[in-house]
DRENVEXMAR-638391 format. One line per 3 residues: number of its first residue (from 1); their letters; for each residue x, z, y of C-alpha. Coordinates in steps of 0.2 Angstrom, whole numbers, always signed. Layout:
BEGIN
NUM> A> X:Z:Y | ...
! end
This chain:
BEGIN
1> XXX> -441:+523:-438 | -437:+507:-443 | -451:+498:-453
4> XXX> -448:+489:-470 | -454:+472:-471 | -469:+468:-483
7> XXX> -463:+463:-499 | -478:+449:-503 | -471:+432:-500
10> XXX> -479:+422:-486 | -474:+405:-479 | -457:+406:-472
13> XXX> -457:+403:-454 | -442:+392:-446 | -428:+400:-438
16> XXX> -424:+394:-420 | -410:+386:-419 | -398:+389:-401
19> XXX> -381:+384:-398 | -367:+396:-408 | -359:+410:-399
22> XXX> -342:+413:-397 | -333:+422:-410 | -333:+443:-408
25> XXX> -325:+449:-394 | -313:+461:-404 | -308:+444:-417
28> XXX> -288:+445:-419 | -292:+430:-429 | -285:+439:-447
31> XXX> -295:+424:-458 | -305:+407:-456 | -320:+406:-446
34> XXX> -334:+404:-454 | -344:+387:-447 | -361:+380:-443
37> XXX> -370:+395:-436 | -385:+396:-428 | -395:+413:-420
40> XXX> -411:+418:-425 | -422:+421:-410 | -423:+441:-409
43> XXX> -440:+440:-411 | -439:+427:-425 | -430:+441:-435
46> XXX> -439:+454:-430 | -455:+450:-434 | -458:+432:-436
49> XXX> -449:+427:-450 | -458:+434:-466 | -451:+435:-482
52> XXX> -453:+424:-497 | -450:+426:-517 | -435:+421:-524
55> XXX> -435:+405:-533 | -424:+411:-549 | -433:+413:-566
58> XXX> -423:+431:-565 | -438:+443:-572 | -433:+463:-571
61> XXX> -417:+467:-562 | -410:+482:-571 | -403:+498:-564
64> XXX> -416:+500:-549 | -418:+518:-553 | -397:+524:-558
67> XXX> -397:+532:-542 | -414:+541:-540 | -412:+558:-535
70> XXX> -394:+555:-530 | -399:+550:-511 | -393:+563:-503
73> XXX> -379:+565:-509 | -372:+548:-507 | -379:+548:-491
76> XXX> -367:+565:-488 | -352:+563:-499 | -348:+545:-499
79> XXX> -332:+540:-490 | -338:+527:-476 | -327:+509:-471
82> XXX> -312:+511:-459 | -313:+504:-444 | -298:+492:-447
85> XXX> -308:+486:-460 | -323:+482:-449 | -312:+473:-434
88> XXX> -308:+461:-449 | -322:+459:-454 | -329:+457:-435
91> XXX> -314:+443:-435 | -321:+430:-447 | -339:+427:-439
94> XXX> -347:+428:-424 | -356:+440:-412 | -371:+432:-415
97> XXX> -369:+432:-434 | -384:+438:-445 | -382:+449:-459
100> XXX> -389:+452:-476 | -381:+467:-482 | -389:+467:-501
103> XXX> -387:+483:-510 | -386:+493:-494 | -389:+510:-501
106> XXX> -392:+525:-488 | -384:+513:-475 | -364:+517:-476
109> XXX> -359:+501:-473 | -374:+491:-462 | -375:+506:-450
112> XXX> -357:+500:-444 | -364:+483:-443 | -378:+488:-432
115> XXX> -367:+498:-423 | -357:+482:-417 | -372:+476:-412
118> XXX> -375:+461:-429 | -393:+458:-434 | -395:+467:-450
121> XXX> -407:+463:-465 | -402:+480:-477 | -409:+476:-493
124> XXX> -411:+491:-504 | -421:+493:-522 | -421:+511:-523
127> XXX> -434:+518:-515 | -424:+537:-514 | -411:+528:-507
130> XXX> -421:+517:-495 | -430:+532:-486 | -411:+539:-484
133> XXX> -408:+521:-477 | -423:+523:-466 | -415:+538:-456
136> XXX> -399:+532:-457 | -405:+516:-447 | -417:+524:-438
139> XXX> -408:+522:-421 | -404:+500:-422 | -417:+491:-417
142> XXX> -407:+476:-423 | -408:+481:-442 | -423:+478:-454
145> XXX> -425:+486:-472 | -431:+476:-486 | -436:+484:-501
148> XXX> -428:+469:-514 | -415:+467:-527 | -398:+457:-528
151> XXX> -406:+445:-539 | -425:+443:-528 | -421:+450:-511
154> XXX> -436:+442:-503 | -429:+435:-487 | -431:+420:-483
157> XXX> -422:+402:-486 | -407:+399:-475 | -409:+416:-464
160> XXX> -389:+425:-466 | -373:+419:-461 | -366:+432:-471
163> XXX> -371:+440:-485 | -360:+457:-490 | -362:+469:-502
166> XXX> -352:+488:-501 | -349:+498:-517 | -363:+488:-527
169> XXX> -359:+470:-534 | -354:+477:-552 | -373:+482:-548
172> XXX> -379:+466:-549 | -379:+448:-561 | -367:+438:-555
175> XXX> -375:+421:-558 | -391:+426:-552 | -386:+435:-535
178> XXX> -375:+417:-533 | -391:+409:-534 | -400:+420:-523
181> XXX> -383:+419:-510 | -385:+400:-509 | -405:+401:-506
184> XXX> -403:+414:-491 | -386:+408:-484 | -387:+397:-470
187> XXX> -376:+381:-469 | -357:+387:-466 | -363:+406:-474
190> XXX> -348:+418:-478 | -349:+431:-496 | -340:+447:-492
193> XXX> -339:+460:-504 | -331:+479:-500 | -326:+493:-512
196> XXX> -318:+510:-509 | -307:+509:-523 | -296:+523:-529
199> XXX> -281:+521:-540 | -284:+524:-560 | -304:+527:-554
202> XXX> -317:+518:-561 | -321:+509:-544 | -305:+499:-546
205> XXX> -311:+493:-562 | -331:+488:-556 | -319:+480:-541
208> XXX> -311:+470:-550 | -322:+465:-565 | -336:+461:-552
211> XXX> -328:+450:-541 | -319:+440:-553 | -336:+437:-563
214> XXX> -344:+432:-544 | -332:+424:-533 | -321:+408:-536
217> XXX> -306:+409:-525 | -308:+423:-514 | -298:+429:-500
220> XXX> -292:+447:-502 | -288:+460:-488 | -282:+481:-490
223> XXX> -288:+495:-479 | -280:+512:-482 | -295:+524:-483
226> XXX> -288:+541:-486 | -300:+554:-491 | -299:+573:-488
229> XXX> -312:+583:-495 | -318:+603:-497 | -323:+610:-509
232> XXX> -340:+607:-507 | -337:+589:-502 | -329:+588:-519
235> XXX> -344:+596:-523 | -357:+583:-514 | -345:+567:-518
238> XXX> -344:+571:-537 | -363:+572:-540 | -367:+557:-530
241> XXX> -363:+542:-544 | -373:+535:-554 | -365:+543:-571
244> XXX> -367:+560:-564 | -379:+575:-569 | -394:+580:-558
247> XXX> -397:+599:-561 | -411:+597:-569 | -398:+589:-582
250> XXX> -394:+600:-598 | -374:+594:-591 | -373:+599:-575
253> XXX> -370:+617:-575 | -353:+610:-587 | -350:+596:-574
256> XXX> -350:+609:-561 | -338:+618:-570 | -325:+604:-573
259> XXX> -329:+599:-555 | -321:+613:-547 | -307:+615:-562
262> XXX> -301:+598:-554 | -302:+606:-535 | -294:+621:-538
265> XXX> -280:+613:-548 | -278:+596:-535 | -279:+605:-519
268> XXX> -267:+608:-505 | -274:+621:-492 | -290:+620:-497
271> XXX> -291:+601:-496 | -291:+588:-509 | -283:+573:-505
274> XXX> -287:+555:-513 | -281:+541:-507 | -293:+527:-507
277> XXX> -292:+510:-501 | -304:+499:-497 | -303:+480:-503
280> XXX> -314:+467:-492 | -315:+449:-504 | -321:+435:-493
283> XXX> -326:+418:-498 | -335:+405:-490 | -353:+401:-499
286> XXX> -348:+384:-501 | -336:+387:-509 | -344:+399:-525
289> X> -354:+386:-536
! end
């Protein structure tokens, strides 16, 4: 199991600093490079560094607890990240890049970091969804969950050379997770943020709102993601947001009901079909006042 580091800020101890790796070995070179790395020694970011408060005068992050009780379903009916979508991320940094992957959920996104072998830091508020994050990361040594918000992720100054969020910015305030991103990012840090977006949904709109409120001048990339669910995938995936009914809800028998009104009028041999895409924005730190 992989331990969540304490939360009680301590002093921050330095990262050492080695000459930069070569890029990823499957870059096809789809966007810039991001500049000015350095590793953390694996036992610097394993244990070593400790975490400090954020400096913000942000006070009470909101939302921490929209998706209690929702864990494991997310965790089960969620579409993942295609791997074409991965390989271009892979492409913009190195293999020795360090990730903070803030808002990290049940682990969707940063197991397929782990699984390329990046050093993860998976910062989760939720604590339902952090002990589904905790089994979902179970197996990567190379990953470490932080229980911490967008706006006070308690890592340390200067620790990330990227800084990604999946399915979450809209989540967050915009001026205050900036902040946060140029306290944690190192020199050269790149933002990425990825969304499963599908047409006319209300993931298109929290796309787009979100990232034009946070980023400056991103770079934009599109990943088909098509989606094929049973019914009770329909089922899981559409009791897994936020705005959904848990059944202890007065709604959810009703929700149920319009649930499978939609399945049985939508699919095609047992299988409903959405066609998702997944949209990666990119932006170098520097470049997000």
């Amino acid at each position: 199991m992989v331990e969540p580091i304490e939360t009680t800020p301590e002093p921050l101890v330095e990262p050492v600093e080695t000459t930069p790796s070569e890029p990823h070995p499957s870059n096809h070179r789809g966007g810039a490079e991001v500049l000015g790395f350095c590793q953390l020694a694996f036992a610097s970011f394993m244990g070593a560094v400790q975490p400090r408060s954020a400096t913000s005068g942000y006070a009470e992050p909101m939302n921490t607890a929209i998706f209690t009780g929702k864990a494991s379903a997310y965790a089960a009916g969620r579409p993942g990240y295609p791997p074409e979508a991965m390989d271009y991320i892979c492409s913009l940094v190195p293999a020795s890049a360090v990730f903070a992957d803030i808002g990290a959920g049940t682990g969707k996104f940063t197991e397929l970091l782990a699984e390329r072998e990046y050093k993860v830091f998976a910062v989760e508020p939720n604590a339902d969804m952090r002990a589904e994050l905790e089994k979902t990361m179970a197996p990567y040594q190379n990953a470490k969950i932080v229980a911490g918000t967008a706006e006070m992720t308690t890592l340390p100054d200067d620790c990330a050379d990227v800084i990604t969020c999946a399915q979450a910015l809209h989540w967050f305030d915009p001026a205050t997770f900036r902040a946060e991103c140029h306290r944690i990012g190192k020199p050269g840090a790149l933002v990425v943020s990825v969304y499963n977006t599908t047409p006319g949904g209300s993931s298109l709109a929290h796309c787009e709102s979100s990232t034009e409120a946070f980023f400056n001048n991103p770079a934009l990339r599109e990943f088909p993601n098509p989606q094929f669910y049973s019914r009770a995938g329909w089922l899981t995936y559409m009791t897994s947001h936020s705005h959904d009914p848990l059944p202890s809800d007065e709604r959810y028998a009703e929700h149920l009901a319009e649930v499978n009104a939609v399945f049985d009028q939508e699919n095609v041999g047992g299988l409903l079909r959405r066609d998702v895409v997944t949209m990666i924005y990119t932006e170098p730190l520097t470049e997000i006042p």
